[in-house]
C-alpha positions as CSV (number, residue, x, y, z in Angstrom):
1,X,-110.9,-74.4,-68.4
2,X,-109.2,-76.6,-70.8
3,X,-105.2,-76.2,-71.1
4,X,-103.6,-75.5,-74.4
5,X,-101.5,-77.9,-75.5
6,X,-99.1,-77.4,-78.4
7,X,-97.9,-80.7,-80.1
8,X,-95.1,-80.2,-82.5
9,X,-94.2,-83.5,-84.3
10,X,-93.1,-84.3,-88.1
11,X,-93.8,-87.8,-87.5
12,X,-97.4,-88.8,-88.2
13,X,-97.6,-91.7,-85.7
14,X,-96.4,-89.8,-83.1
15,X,-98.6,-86.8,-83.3
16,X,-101.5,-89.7,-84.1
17,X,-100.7,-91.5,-80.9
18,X,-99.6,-88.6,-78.9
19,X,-103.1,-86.7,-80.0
20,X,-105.6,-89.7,-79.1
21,X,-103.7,-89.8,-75.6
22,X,-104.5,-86.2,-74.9
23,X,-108.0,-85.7,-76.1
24,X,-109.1,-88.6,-74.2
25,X,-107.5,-86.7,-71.6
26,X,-109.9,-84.0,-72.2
27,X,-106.9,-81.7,-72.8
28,X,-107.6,-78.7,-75.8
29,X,-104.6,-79.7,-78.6
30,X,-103.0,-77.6,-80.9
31,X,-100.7,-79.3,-83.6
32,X,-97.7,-78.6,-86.1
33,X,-95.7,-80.8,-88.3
34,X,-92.5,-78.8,-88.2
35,X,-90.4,-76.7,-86.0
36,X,-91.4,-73.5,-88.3
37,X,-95.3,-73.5,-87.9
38,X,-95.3,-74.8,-84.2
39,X,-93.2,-71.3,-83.5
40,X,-95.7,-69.3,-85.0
41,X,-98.6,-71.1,-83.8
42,X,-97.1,-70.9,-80.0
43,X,-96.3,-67.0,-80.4
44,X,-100.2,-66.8,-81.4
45,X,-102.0,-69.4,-78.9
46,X,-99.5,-69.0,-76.1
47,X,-100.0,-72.8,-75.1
48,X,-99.9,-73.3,-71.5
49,X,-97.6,-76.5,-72.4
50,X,-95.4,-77.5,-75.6
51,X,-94.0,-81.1,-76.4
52,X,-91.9,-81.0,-79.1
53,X,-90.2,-83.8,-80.7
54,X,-86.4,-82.8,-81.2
55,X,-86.1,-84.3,-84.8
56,X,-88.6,-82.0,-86.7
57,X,-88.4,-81.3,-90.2
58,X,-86.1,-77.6,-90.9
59,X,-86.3,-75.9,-87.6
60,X,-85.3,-78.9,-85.2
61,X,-86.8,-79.1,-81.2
62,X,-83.6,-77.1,-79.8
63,X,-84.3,-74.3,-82.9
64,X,-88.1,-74.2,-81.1
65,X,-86.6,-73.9,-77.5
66,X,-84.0,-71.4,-78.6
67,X,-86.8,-68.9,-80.3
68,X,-89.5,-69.6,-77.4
69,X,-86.6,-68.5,-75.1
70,X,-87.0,-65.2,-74.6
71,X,-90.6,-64.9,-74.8
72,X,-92.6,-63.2,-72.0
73,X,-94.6,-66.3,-71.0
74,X,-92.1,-68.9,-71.8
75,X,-91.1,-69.6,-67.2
76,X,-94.9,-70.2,-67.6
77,X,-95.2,-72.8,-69.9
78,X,-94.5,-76.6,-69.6
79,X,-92.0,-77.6,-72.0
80,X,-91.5,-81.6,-72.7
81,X,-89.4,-83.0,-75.5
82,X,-89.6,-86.3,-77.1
83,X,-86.3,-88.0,-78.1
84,X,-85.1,-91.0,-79.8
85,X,-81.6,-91.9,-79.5
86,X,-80.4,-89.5,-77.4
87,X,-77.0,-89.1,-75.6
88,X,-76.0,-87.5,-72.3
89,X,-75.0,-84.2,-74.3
90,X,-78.1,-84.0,-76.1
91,X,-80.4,-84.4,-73.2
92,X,-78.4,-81.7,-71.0
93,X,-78.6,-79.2,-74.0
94,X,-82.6,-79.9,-73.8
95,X,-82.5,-78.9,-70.2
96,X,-79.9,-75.8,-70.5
97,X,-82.6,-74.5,-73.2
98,X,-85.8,-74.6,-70.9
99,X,-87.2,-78.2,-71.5
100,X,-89.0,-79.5,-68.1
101,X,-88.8,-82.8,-68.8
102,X,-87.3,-85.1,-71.3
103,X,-89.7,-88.3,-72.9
104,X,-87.4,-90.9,-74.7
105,X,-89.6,-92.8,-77.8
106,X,-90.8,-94.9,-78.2
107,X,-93.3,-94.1,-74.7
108,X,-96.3,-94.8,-73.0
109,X,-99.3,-93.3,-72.7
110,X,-99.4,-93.4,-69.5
111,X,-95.9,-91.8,-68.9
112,X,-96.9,-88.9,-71.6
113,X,-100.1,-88.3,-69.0
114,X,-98.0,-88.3,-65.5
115,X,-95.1,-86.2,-66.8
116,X,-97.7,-84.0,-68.0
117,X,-99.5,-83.7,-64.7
118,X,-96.8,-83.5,-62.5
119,X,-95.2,-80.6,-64.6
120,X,-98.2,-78.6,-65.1
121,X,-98.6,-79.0,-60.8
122,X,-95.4,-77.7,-60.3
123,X,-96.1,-74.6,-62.6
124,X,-99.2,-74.0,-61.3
125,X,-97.5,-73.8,-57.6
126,X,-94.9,-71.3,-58.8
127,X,-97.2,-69.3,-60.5
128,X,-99.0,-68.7,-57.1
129,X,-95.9,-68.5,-55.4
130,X,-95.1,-65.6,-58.4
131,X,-98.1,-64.1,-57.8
132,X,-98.1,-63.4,-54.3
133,X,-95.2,-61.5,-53.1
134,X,-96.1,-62.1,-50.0
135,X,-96.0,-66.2,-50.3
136,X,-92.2,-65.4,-51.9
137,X,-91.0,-63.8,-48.6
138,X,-92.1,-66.8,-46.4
139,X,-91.0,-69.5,-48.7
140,X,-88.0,-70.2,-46.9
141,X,-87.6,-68.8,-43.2
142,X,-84.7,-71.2,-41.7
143,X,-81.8,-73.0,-43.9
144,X,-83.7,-75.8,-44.1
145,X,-87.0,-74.6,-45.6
146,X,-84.5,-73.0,-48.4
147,X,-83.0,-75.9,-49.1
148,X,-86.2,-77.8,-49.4
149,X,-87.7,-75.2,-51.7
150,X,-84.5,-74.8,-54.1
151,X,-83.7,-79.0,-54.1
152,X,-87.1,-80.8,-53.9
153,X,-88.2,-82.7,-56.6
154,X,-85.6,-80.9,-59.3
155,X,-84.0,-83.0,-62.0
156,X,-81.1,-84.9,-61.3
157,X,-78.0,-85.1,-63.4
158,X,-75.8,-87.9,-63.1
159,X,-71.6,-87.8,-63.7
160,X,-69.0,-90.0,-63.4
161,X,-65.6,-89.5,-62.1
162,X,-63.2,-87.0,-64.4
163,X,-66.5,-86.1,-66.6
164,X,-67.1,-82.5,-66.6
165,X,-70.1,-81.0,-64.9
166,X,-69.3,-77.0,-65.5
167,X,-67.5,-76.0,-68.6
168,X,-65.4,-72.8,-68.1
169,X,-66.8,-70.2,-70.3
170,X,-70.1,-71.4,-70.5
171,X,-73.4,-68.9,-70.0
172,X,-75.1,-70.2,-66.7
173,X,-78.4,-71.2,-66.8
174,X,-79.0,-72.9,-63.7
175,X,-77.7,-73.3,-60.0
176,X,-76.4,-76.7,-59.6
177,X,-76.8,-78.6,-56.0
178,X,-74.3,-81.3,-54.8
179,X,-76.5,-84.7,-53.8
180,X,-73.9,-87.1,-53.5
181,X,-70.7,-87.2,-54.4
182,X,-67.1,-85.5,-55.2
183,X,-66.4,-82.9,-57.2
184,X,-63.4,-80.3,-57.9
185,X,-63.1,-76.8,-59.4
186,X,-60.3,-75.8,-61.5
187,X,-58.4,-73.5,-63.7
188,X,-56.0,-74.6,-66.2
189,X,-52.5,-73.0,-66.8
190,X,-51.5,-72.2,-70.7
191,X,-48.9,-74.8,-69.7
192,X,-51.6,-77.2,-69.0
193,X,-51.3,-77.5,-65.2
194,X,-54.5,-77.3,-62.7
195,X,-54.9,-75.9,-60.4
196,X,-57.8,-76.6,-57.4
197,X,-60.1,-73.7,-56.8
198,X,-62.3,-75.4,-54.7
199,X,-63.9,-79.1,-53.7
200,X,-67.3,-79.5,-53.4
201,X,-69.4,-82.2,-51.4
202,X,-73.1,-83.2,-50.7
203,X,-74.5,-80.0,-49.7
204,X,-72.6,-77.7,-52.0
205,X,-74.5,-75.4,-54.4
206,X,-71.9,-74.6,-58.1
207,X,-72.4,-71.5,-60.3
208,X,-74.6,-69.1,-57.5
209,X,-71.6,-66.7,-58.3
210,X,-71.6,-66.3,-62.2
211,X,-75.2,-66.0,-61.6
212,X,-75.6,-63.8,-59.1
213,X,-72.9,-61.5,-61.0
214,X,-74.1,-62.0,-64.7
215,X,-70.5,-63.5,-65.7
216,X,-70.2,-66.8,-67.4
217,X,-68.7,-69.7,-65.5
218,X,-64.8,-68.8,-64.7
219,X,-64.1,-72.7,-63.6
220,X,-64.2,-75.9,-64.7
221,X,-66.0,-78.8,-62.7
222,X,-65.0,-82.0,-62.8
223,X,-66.5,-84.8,-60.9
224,X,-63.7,-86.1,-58.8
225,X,-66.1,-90.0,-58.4
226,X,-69.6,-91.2,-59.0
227,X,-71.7,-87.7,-58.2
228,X,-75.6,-86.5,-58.2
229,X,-76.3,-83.0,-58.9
230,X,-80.3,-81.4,-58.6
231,X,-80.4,-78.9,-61.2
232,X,-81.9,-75.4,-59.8
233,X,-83.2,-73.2,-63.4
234,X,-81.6,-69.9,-63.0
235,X,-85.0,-68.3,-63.4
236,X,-85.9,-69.5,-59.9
237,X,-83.0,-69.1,-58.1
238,X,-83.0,-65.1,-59.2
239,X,-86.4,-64.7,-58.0
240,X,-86.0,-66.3,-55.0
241,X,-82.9,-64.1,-54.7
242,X,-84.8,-60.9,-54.8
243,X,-87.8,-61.7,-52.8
244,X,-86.4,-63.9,-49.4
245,X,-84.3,-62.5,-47.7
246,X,-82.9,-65.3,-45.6
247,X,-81.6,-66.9,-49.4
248,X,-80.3,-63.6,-50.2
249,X,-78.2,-63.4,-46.9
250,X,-77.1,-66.7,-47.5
251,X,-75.9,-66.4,-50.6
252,X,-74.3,-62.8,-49.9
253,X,-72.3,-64.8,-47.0
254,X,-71.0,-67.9,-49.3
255,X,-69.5,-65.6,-51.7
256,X,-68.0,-63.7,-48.8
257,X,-66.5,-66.7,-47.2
258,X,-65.2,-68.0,-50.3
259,X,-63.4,-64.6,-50.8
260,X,-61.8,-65.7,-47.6
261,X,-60.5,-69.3,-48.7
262,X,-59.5,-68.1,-51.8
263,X,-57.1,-64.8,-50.1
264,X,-55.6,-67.7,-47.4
265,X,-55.3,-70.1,-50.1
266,X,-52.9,-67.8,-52.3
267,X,-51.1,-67.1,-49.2
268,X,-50.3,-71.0,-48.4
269,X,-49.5,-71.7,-51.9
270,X,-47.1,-68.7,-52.2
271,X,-45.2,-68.7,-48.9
272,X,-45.4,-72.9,-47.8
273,X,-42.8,-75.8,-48.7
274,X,-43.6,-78.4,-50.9
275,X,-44.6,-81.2,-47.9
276,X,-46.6,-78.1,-45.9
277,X,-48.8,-78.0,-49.0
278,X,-49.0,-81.9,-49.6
279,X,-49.6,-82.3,-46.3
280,X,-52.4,-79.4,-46.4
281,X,-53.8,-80.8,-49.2
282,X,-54.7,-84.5,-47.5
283,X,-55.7,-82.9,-44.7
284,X,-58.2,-80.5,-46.5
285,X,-59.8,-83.6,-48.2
286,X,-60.6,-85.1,-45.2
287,X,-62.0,-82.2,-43.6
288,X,-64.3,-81.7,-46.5
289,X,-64.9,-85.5,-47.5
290,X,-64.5,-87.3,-44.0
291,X,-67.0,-89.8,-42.4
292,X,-66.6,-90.7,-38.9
293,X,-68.1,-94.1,-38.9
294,X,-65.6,-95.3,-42.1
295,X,-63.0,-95.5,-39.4
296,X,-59.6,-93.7,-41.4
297,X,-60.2,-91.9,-43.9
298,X,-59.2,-93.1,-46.9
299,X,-59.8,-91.2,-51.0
300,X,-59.0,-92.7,-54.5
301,X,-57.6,-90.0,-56.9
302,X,-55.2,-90.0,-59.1
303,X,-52.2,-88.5,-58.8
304,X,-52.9,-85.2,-61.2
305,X,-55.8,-84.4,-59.6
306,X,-54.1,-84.8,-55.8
307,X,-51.4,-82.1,-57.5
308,X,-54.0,-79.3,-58.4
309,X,-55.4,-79.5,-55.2
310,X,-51.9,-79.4,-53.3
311,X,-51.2,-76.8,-56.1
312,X,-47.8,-78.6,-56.9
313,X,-45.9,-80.1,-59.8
314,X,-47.3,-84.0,-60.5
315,X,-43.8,-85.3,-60.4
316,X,-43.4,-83.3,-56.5
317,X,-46.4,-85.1,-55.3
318,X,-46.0,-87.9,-56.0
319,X,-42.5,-88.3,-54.2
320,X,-43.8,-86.3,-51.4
321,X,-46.4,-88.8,-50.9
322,X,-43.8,-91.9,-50.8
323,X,-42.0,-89.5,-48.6
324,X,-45.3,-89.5,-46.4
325,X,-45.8,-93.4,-46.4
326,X,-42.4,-94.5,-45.8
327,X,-42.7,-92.3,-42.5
328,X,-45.9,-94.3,-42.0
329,X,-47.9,-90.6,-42.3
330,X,-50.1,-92.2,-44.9
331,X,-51.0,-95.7,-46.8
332,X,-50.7,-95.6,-50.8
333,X,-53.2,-98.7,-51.9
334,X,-52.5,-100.3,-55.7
335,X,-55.5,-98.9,-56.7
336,X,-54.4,-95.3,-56.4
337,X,-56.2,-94.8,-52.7
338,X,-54.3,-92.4,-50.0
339,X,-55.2,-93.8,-46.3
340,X,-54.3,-91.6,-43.7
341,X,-52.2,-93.2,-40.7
342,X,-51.1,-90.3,-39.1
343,X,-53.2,-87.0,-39.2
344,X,-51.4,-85.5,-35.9
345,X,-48.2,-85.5,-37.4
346,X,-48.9,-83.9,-40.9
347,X,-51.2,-81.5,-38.7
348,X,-47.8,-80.7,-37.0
349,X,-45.8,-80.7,-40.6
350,X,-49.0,-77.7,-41.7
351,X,-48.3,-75.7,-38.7
C-alpha cells in the first residue's frame, strides 16, 4: 500500500520539485498551498507523513504543528519541515513542536528521499513496538539495552559554553541525554546570584523529573563548555516508562538519589566555612568531570559560575581560590583554568 503523503507548500517550485521527487518515488501525494487547507486536508486524509514548509502563506509551518499537536494519530505520523534561513531558535522550536526532522532549502532530491525513508523506518518500528505490549516489556532488560533504546539514532543538539539548554519555566517536551560535554543546573536569586543545583556529564539524562511529575522545568541549564545532547520526545520516554519496568525502577531510583544530594547539599551549604565549601566545590568537579589518563585534573570556568556551584559570594571565591594557590592547593592558569596540585589536603580542609 502506498503511504500518504501530505505536502504543504505556498511556493510553487517547491511543491513542483518536491512533487516530481515523490511520485517518481511511487509515493500517494496530497498537496496544499497554505498552512489553512493543509490542516483540514491532514484532519481528513490522516497522512502517514507531513512536510511542511515553515514560511506558508497565513497559518505558518509552526501554526500547522501546533493544531496537528494534539491529534490522536499525530506520534504516528512523520513530520519534516523545510526551512530557509533558519536560526538555532527556530529549528529547536520545530523540534519542541513534533517535527522529526528538519530539511534546510534549497535541498536535494536525494536527501528529501533518505530523510523520508529513515523516518518512516523508525515509525514503523515503534508502531510495532506500540503494538505489542509484550515487545515494550523486553525492550530494555539491563542498563545498557535502555540506554541503547532511549539514545540511538535521536537527534542531536549542539550548545556552546554559557548558552542555555533548559529554560526554567518552560513545558517539557522531551528528555534530554548528556553525549559529551559539561553542563550545570541552576536557580537564580531575586538578587541575581546562582546557585548550583546540580552538574551534569556524559551520561546524564535532564528534565526525567518535570516529566515524570507533570511540572514544568524548575531549573535553568546552562552548558558549562562545548556539549552534545540526544533529544529523547517525551512521548517515548512516558511509554517506555509505563511498560519496562527496569526504566521505571531506574528512573524511580535517580529521583530518589537526587533527593539525597540535594538534603546533604543544604546541609554543607548551611553549616560549612567559606574554604570547606570552596574546597568542596573543586573537589566535586573532579569527581564528576575527572579523567584519569589527563594526568591532574584541570577545568576552565569562570569565576561566577565556580561561585554557584561552591554556593558562595563571587568576590569570596575568588580570594579563597588565591588563598588555595598561594598554599600550592591549586594552580590558577591566565586563561581562567583551576589545576588541582593538592587534592589530599583540600580533602583534609572538607573533612
Amino acid at each position: 500500500m502506498k503511504r500518504k503523503i501530505l505536502l504543504i507548500a505556498s511556493e510553487p517550485a517547491i511543491r513542483s520539485c518536491v512533487s516530481e521527487i515523490l511520485e517518481l518515488a511511487d509515493y500517494n501525494l496530497l498537496q496544499a498551498n497554505d498552512g489553512k487547507t493543509g490542516v483540514e486536508i491532514a484532519n481528513l486524509e490522516v497522512p502517514d507523513v507531513v512536510i511542511t514548509d515553515l514560511s506558508l502563506a497565513g497559518l505558518d509551518g509552526y501554526g500547522v504543528l501546533h493544531l496537528l499537536q494534539g491529534k490522536s494519530w499525530f506520534g504516528n505520523a512523520v513530520f519534516i519541515v523545510l526551512c530557509g534561513a533558519c536560526d538555532k531558535n527556530e529549528l529547536r522550536k520545530a523540534m519542541e513542536l513534533g517535527a522529526d526532522d528538519v530539511i534546510i532549502k534549497p535541498f536535494e532530491g536525494t536527501e528529501l528521499l533518505s530523510s523520508l525513508e529513515t523516518r518512516i523506518r523508525k515509525k514503523e518500528l515503534g508502531g510495532q513496538w506500540r503494538k505489542k505490549e509484550e515487545m515494550v516489556a523486553l525492550v530494555a532488560e539491563t542498563e545498557k539495552e535502555l540506554q541503547d533504546y532511549l539514545v540511538k539514532d535521536r537527534n542531536i543538539d549542539r550548545y556552546n559554553k554559557k548558552q542555555v539548554i533548559i529554560k526554567e519555566g518552560e513545558r517539557p517536551t522531551k528528555l534530554f541525554y548528556v553525549v559529551n560535554g559539561k553542563a550545570r543546573s541552576f536557580k537564580t536569586h531575586p538578587d541575581g546570584k546562582d546557585l548550583v543545583i546540580e552538574l551534569y556529564g556524559p551520561g546524564d539524562y535532564l528534565g526525567f523529573i518535570e516529566i515524570i511529575n507533570g511540572t514544568n522545568h524548575e531549573e535553568t541549564v546552562e552548558a558549562i563548555d562545548y556539549t552534545e545532547i540526544a533529544l529523547i520526545p517525551r512521548h517515548d520516554f512516558e511509554e517506555l516508562l509505563s511498560q519496562n519496568g527496569l526504566a521505571s525502577r531506574k528512573f524511580m531510583q535517580k529521583i530518589a538519589s537526587r533527593a539525597v544530594r540535594m538534603q546533604n547539599r543544604l546541609l554543607w551549604l548551611a553549616y560549612h566555612s567559606l574554604r570547606q565549601k570552596v574546597a568542596a566545590a573543586l573537589l566535586h568537579l573532579k569527581a564528576k568531570y575527572d579523567q584519569p589518563a589527563n594526568g591532574s585534573f584541570a577545568i576552565n570556568m569562570n569565576r561566577a559560575a565556580f561561585a554557584s556551584i561552591a554556593g558562595t559570594a563571587i568576590e569570596s571565591s575568588i580570594r579563597t581560590l588565591s588563598e588555595f594557590k598561594a598554599e600550592h592547593l591549586i594552580e590558577l592558569e591566565q586563561d581562567g583554568t583551576i589545576r588541582l596540585l593538592n587534592e589530599k589536603k583540600l580533602q583534609q580542609l572538607v573533612e
